[in-house]
DRENPA-3360 file (N, C-alpha, C; in nm, 2 decimals, always signed):
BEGIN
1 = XXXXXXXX = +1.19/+2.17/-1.89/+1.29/+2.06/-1.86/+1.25/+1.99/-1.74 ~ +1.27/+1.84/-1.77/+1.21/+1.80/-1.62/+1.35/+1.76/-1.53 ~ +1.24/+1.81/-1.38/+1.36/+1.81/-1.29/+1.47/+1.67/-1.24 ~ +1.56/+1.76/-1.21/+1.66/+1.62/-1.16/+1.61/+1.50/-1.02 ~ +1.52/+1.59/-0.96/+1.47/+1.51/-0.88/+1.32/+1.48/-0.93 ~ +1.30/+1.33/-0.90/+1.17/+1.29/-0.93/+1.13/+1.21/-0.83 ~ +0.99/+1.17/-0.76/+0.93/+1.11/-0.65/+1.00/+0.98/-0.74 ~ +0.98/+0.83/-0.65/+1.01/+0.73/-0.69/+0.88/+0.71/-0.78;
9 = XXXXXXXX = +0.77/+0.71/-0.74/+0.64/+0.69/-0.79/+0.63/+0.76/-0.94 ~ +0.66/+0.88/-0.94/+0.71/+0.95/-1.10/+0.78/+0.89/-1.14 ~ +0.91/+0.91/-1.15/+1.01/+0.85/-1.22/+0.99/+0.67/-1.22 ~ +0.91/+0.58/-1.17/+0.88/+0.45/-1.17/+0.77/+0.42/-1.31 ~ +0.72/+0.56/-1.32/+0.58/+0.55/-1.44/+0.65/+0.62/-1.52 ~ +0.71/+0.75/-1.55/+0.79/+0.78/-1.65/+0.89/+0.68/-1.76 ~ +0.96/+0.61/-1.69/+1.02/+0.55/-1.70/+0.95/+0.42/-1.84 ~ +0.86/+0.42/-1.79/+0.78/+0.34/-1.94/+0.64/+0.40/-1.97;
17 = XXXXXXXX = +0.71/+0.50/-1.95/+0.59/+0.62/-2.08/+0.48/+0.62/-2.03 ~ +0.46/+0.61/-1.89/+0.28/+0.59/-1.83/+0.28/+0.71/-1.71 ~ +0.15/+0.73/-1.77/+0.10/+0.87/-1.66/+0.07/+0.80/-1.51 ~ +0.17/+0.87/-1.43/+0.18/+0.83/-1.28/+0.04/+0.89/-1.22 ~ -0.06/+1.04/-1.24/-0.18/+1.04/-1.22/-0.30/+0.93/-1.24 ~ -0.25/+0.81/-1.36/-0.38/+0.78/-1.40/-0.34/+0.61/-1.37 ~ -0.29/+0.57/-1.25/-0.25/+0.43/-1.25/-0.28/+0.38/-1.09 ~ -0.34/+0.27/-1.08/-0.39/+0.21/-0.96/-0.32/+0.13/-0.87;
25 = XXXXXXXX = -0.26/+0.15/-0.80/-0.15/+0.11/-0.67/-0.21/-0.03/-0.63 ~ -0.33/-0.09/-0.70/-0.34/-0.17/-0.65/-0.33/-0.33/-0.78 ~ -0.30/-0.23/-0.91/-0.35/-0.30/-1.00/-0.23/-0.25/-1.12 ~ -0.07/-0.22/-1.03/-0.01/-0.18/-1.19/+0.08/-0.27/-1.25 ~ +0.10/-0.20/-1.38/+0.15/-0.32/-1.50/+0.30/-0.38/-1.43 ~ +0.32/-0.48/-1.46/+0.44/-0.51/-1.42/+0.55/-0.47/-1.45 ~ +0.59/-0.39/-1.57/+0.67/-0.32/-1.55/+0.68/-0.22/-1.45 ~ +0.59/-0.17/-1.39/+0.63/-0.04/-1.33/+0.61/-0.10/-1.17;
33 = XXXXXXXX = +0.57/-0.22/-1.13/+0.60/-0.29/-1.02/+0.75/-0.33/-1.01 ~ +0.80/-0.37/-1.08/+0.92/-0.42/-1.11/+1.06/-0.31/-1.09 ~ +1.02/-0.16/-1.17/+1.05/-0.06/-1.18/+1.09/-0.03/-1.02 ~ +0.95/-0.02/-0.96/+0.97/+0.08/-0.82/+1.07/-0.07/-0.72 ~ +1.04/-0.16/-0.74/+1.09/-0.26/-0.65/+1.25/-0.25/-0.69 ~ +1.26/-0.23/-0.84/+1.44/-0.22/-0.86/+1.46/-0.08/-0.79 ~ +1.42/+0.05/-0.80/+1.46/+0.15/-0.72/+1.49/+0.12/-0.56 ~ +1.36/+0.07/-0.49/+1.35/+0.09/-0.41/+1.47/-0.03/-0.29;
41 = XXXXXXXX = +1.49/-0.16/-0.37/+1.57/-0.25/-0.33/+1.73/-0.15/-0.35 ~ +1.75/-0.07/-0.45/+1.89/-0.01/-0.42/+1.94/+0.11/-0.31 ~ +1.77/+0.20/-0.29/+1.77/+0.27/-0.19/+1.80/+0.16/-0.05 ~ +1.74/+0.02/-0.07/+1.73/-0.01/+0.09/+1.91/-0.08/+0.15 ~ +1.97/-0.10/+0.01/+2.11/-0.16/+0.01/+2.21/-0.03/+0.03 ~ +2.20/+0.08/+0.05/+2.26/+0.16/+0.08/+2.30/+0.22/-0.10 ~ +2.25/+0.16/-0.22/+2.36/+0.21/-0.35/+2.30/+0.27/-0.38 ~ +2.20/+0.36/-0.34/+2.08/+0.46/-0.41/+2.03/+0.55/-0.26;
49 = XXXXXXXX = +2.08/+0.68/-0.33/+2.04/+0.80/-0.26/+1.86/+0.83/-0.21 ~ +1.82/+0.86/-0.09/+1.69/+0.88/-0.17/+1.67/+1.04/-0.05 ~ +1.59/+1.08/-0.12/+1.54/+1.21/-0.13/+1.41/+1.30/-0.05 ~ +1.43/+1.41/+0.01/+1.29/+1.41/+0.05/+1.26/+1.63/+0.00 ~ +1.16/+1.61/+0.02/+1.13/+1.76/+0.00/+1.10/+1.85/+0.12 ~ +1.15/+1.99/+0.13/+1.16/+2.03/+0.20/+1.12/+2.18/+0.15 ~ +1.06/+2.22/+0.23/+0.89/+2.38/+0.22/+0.99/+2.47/+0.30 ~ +1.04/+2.55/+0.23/+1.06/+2.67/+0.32/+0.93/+2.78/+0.37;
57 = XXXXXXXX = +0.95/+2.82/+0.48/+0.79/+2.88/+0.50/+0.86/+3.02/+0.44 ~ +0.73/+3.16/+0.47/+0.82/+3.26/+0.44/+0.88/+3.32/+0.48 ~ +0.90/+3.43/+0.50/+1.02/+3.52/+0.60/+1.17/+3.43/+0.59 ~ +1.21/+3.38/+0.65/+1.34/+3.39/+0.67/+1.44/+3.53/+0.69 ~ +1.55/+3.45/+0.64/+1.64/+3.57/+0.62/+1.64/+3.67/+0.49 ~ +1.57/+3.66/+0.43/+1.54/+3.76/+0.27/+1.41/+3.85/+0.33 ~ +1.32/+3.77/+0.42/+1.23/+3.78/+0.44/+1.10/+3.82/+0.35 ~ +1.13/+3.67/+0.26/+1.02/+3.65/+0.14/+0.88/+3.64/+0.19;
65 = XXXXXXXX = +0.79/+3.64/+0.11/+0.63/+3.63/+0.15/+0.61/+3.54/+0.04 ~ +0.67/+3.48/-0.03/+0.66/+3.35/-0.10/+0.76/+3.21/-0.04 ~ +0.64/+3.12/-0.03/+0.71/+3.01/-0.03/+0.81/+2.91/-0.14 ~ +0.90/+2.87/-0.08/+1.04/+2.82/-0.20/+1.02/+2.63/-0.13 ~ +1.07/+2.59/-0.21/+1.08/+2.43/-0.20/+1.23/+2.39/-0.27 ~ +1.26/+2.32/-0.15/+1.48/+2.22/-0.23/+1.43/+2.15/-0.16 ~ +1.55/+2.03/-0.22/+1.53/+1.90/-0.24/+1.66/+1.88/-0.12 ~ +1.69/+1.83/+0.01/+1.73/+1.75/+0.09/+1.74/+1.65/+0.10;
73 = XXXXXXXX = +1.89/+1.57/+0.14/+1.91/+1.43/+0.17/+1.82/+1.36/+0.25 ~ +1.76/+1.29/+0.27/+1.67/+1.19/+0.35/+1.76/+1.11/+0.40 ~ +1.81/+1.16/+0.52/+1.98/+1.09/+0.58/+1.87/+0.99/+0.74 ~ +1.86/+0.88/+0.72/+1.77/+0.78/+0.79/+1.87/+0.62/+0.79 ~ +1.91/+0.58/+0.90/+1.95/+0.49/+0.95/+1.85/+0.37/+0.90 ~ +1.72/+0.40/+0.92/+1.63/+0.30/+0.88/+1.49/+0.36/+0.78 ~ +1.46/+0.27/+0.64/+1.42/+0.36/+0.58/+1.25/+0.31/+0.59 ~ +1.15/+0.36/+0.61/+1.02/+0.34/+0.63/+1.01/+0.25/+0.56;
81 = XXXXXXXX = +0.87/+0.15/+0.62/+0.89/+0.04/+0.58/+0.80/+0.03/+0.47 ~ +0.70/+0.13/+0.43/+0.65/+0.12/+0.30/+0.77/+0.07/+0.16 ~ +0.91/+0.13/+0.23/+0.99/+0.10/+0.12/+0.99/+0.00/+0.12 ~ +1.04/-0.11/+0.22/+1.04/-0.23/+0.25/+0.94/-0.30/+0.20 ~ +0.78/-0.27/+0.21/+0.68/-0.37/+0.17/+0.68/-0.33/+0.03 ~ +0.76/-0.23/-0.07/+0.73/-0.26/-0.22/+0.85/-0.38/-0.26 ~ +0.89/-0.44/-0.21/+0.96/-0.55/-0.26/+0.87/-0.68/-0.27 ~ +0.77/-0.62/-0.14/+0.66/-0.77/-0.14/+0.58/-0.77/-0.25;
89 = XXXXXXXX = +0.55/-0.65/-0.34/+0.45/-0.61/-0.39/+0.36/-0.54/-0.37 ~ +0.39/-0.48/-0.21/+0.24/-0.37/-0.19/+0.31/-0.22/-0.16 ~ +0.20/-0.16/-0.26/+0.28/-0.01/-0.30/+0.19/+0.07/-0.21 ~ +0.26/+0.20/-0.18/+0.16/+0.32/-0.08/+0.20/+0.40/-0.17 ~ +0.13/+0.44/-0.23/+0.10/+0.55/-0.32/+0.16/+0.68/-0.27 ~ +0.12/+0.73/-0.17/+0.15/+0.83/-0.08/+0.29/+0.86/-0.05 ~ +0.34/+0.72/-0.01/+0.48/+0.74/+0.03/+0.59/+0.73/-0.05 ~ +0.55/+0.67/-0.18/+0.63/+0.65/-0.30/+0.62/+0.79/-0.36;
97 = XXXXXXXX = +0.57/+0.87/-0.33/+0.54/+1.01/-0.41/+0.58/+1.10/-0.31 ~ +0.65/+1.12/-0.17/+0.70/+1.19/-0.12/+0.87/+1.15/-0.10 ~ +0.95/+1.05/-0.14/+1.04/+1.03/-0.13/+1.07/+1.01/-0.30 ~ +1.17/+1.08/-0.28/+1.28/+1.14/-0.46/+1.40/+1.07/-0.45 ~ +1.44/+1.03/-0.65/+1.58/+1.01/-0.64/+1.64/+1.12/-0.71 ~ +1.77/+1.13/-0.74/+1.82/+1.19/-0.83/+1.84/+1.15/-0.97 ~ +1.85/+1.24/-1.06/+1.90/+1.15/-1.19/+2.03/+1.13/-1.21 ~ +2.10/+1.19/-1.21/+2.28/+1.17/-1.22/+2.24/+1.00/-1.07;
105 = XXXXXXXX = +2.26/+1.03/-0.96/+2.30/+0.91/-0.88/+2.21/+0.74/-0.95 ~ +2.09/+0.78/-1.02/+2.00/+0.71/-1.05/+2.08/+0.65/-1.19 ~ +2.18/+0.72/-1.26/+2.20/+0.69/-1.36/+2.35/+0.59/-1.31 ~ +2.41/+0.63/-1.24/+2.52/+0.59/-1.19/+2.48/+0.42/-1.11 ~ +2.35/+0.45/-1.03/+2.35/+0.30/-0.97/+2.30/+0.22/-1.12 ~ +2.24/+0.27/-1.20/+2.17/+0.19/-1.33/+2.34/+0.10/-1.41 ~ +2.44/+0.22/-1.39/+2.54/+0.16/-1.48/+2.61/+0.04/-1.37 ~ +2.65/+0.06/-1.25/+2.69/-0.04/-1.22/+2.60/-0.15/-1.11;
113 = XXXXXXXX = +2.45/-0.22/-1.17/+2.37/-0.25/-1.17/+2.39/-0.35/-1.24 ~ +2.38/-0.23/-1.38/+2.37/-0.34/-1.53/+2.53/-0.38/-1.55 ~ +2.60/-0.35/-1.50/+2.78/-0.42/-1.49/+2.83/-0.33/-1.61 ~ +2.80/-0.20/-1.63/+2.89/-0.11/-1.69/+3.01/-0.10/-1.63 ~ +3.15/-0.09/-1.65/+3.19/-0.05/-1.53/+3.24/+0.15/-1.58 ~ +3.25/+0.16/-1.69/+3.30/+0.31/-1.73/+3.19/+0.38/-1.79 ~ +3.16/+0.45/-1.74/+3.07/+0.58/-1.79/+3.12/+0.65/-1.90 ~ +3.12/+0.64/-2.03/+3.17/+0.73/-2.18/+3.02/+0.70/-2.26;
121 = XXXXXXXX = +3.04/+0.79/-2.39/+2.92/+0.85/-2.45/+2.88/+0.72/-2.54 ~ +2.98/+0.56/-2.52/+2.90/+0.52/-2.59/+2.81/+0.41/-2.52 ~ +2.83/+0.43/-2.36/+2.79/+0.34/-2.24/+2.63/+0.33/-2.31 ~ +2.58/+0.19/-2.29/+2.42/+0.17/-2.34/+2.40/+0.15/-2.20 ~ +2.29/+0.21/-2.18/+2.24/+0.16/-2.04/+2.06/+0.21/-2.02 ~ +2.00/+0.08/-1.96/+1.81/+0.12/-1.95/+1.81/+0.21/-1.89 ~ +1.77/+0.32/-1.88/+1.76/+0.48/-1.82/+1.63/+0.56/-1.88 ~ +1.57/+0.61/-1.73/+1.45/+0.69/-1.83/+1.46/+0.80/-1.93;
129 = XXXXXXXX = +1.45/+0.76/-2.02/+1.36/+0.85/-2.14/+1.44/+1.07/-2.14 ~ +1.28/+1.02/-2.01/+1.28/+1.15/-1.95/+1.42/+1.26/-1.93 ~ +1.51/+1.18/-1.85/+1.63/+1.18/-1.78/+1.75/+1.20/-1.87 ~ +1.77/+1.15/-2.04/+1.83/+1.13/-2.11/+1.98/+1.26/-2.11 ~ +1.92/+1.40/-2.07/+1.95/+1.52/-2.07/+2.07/+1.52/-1.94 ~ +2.06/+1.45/-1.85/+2.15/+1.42/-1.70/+2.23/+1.32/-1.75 ~ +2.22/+1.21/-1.82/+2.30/+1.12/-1.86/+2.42/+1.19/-1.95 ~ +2.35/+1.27/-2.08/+2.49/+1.29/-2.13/+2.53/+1.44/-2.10;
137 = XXXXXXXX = +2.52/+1.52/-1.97/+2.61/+1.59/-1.92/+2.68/+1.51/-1.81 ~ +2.66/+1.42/-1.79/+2.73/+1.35/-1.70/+2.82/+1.26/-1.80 ~ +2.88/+1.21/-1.92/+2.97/+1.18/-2.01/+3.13/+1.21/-1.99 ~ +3.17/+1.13/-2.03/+3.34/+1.15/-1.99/+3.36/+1.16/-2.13 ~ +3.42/+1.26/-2.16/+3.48/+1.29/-2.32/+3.55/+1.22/-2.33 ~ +3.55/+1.14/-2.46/+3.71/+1.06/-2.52/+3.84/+1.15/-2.51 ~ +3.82/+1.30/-2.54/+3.92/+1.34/-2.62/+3.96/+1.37/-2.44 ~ +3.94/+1.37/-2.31/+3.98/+1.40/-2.19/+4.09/+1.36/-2.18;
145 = XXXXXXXX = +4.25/+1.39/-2.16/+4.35/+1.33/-2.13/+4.35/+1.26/-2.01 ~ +4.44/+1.17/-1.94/+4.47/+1.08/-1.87/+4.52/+1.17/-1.75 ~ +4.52/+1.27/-1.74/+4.65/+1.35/-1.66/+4.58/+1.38/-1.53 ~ +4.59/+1.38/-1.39/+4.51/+1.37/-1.26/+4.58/+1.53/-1.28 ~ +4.67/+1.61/-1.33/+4.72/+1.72/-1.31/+4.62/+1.81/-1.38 ~ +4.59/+1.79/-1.51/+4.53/+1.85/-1.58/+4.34/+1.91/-1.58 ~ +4.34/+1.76/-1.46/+4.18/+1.76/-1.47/+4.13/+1.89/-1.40 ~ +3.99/+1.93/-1.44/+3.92/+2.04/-1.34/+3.85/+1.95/-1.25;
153 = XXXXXXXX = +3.92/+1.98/-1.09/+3.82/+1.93/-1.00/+3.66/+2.03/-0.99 ~ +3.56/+1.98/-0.99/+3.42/+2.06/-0.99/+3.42/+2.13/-0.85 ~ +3.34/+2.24/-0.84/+3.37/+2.37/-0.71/+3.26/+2.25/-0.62 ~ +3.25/+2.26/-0.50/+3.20/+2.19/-0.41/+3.05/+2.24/-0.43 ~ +3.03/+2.35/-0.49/+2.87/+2.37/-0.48/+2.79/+2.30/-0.66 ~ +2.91/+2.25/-0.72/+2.89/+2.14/-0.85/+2.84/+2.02/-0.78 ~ +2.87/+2.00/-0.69/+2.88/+1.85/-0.65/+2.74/+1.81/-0.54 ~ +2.71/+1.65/-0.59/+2.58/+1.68/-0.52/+2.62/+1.58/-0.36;
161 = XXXXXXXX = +2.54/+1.59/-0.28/+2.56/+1.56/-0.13/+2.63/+1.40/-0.11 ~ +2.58/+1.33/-0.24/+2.63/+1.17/-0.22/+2.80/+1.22/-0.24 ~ +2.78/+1.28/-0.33/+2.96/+1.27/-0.39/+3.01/+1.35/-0.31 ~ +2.95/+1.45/-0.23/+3.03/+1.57/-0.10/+3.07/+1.42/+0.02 ~ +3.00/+1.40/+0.03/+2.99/+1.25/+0.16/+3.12/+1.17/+0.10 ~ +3.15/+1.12/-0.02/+3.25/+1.01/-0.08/+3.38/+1.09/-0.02 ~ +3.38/+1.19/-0.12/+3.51/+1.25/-0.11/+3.56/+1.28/+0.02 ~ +3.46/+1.32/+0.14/+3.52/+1.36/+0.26/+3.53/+1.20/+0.31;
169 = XXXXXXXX = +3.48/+1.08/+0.29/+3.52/+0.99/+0.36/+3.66/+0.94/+0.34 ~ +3.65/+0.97/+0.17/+3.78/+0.91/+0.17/+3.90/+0.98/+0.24 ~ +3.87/+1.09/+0.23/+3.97/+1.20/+0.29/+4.00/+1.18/+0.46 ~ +3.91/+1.13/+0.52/+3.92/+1.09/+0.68/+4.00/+0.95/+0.64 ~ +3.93/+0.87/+0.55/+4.02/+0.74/+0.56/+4.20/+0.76/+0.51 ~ +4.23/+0.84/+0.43/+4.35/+0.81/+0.43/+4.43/+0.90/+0.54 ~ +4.32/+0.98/+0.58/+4.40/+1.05/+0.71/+4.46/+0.93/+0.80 ~ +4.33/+0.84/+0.84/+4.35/+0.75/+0.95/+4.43/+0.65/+0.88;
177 = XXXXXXXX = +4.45/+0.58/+0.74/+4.53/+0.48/+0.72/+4.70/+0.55/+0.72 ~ +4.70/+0.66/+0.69/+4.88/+0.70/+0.73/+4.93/+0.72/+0.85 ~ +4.78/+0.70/+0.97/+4.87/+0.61/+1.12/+4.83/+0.51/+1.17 ~ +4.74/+0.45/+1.08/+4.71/+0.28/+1.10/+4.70/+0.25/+0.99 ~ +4.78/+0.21/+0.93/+4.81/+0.13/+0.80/+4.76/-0.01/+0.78 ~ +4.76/-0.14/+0.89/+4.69/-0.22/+0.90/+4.54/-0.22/+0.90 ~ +4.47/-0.09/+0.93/+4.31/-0.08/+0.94/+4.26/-0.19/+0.83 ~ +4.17/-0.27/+0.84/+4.09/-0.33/+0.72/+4.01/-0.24/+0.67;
185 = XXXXXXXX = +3.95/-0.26/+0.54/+3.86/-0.15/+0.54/+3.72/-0.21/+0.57 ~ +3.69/-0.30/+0.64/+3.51/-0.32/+0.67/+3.58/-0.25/+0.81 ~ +3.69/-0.24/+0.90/+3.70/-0.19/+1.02/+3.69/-0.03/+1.00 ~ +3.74/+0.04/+0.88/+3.74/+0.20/+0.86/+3.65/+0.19/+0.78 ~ +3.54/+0.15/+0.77/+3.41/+0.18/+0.72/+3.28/+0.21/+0.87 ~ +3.32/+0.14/+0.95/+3.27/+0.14/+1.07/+3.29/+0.23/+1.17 ~ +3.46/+0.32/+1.13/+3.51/+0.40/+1.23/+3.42/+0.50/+1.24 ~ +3.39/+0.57/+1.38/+3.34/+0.68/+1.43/+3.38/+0.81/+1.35;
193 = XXXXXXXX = +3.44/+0.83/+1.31/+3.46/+0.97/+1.19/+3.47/+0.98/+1.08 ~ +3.47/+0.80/+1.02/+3.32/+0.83/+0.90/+3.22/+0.79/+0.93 ~ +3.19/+0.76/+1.01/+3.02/+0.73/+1.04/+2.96/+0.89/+1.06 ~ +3.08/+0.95/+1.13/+2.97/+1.07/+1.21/+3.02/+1.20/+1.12 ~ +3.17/+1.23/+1.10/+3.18/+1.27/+1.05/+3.20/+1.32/+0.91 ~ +3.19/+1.19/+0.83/+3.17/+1.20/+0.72/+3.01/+1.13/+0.66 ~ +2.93/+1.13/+0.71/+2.79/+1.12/+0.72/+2.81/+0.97/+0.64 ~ +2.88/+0.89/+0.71/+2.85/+0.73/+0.68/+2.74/+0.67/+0.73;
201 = XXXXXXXX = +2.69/+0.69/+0.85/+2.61/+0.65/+0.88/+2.45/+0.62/+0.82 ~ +2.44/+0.75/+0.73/+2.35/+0.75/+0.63/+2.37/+0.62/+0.50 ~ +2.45/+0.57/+0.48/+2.46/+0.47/+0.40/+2.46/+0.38/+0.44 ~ +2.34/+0.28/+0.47/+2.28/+0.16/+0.53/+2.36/+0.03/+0.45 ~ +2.36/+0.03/+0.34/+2.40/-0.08/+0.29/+2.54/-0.13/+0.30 ~ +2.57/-0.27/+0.27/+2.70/-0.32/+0.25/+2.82/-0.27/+0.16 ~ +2.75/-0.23/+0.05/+2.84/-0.18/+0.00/+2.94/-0.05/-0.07 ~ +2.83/+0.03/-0.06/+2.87/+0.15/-0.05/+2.98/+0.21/+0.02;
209 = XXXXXXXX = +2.98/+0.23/+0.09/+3.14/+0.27/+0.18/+3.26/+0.22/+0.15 ~ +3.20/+0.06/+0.15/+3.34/+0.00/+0.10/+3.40/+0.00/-0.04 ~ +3.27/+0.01/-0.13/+3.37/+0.07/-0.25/+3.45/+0.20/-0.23 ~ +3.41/+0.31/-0.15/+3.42/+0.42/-0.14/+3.61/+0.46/-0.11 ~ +3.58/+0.36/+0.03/+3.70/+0.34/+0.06/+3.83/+0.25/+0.00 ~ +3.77/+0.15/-0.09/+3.87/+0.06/-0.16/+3.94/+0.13/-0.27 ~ +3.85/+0.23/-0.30/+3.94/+0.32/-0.44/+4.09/+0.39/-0.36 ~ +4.04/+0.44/-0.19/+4.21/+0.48/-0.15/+4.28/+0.37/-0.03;
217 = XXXXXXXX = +4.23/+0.31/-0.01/+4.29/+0.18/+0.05/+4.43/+0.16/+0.01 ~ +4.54/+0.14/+0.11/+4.69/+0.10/+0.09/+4.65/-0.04/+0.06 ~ +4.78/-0.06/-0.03/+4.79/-0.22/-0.10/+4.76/-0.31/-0.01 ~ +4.82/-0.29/+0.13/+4.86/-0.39/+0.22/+4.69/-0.41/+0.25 ~ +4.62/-0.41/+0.27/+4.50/-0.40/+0.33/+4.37/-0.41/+0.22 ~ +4.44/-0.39/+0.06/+4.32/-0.45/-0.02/+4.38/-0.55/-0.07 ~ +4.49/-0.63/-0.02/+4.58/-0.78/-0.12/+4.51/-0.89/-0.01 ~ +4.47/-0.96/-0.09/+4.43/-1.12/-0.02/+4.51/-1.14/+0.08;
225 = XXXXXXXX = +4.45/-1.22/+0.20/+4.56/-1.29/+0.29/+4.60/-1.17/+0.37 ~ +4.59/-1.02/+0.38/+4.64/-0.89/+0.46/+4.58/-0.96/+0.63 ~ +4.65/-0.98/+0.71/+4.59/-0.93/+0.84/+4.49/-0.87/+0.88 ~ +4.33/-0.94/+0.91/+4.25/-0.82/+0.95/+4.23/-0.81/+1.07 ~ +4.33/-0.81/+1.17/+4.36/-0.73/+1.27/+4.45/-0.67/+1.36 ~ +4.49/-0.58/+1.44/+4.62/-0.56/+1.51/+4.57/-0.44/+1.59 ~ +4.69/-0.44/+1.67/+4.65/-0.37/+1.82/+4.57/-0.19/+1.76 ~ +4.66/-0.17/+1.64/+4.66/-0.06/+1.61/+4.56/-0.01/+1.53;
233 = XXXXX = +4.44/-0.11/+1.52/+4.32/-0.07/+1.49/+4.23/-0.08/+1.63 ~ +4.26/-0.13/+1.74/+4.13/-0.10/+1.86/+4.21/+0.04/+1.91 ~ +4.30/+0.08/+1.94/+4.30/+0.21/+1.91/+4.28/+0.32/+1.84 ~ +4.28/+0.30/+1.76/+4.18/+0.41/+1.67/+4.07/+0.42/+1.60 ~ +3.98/+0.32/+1.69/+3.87/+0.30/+1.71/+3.77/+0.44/+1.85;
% end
């Protein structure tokens, strides 16, 4: 089975059925230019996770004499600028092949990308091939009732680091909006304890957070025309 994580450079040739060993960084088809430049423009907007690998040596605490490899957040304020120069069209081979996405998060930026807005099994969406297997365990059953009572929340070790990050932000923000109710939310996207606390800082882009936060946002502060400011947000700053 192939893995959930794939280099951008794999998953950019997978994606239209081409061997990522046998293709020239200086001469590839346009689809798969197009490909890494759509990845890599949603990594640089904050709406795509991206990934790095990480070598356990041996010994540790088991005190193995084999080496293990996991996949770690690549949590970077600013992302190297190879990423940056595949928008221009010039690719580093090298660097595109040590930075990973995921496929669930990969499948998620693809749906609201292409203006899916609900994820169900009859969602059409361009998605690698490969990956097909992560798409429909990730599916919302029709037959799921409506009921927030009924649902199974997934155990925190189900859940992968983007969605560990969402959930604890939102959880600091409605801490903070039930004693500053006027907060805007570009002002509690900025706050110091989701930036640091709830690892916001890692999300460079515009929009990310703030969808994050708009799903628990009080009325007063996501309705047109709300106040975006008052005393009671430079204090709890």
């Amino acid at each position: 089975m192939i893995d959930r994580y794939l280099s951008i450079w794999e998953i950019a040739h997978r994606w239209h059925d081409i061997n990522p060993e046998k293709s020239d960084p200086a001469d590839l088809p346009l689809s798969i230019q197009d490909t890494i430049s759509y990845i890599c423009r949603g990594a640089l907007n904050g709406n795509l996770a991206i990934y790095y690998m990480v070598t356990l040596l041996p010994g540790g605490k088991n005190n193995s004499s084999e080496t293990s490899s996991k996949i770690m957040p690549y949590q970077v304020k600013e992302m190297p600028f190879e990423i940056e120069d595949a928008l221009d069209r010039k690719y580093d081979k090298e660097t595109l092949d040590v930075y990973f996405v995921e496929a669930e998060n990969l499948f998620e930026y693809c749906l609201k990308e292409q203006g899916i807005e609900s994820q169900s099994k009859n969602s059409t969406v361009d998605f690698p091939g490969c990956w097909s297997h992560f798409n429909r365990e990730t599916d919302i059953s029709e037959s799921e009732p409506d009921d927030s009572e009924s649902r199974t929340v997934a155990s925190p070790q189900a859940l992968r680091p983007m969605q560990i990050d969402k959930l604890v932000c939102q959880a600091i923000a409605k801490t903070l909006w039930d004693e500053y109710s006027q907060m805007t939310i570009t002002a509690m996207t900025k706050h110091n304890a989701i930036q640091e606390y709830g690892n916001g800082k890692c999300y460079i882009g515009n929009n990310t957070l703030r969808d994050w936060l708009s799903e628990v946002a009080p009325d007063s502060v996501r309705k047109p025309g709300t106040s975006k400011s008052s005393k009671s947000n430079n204090s709890a700053d």
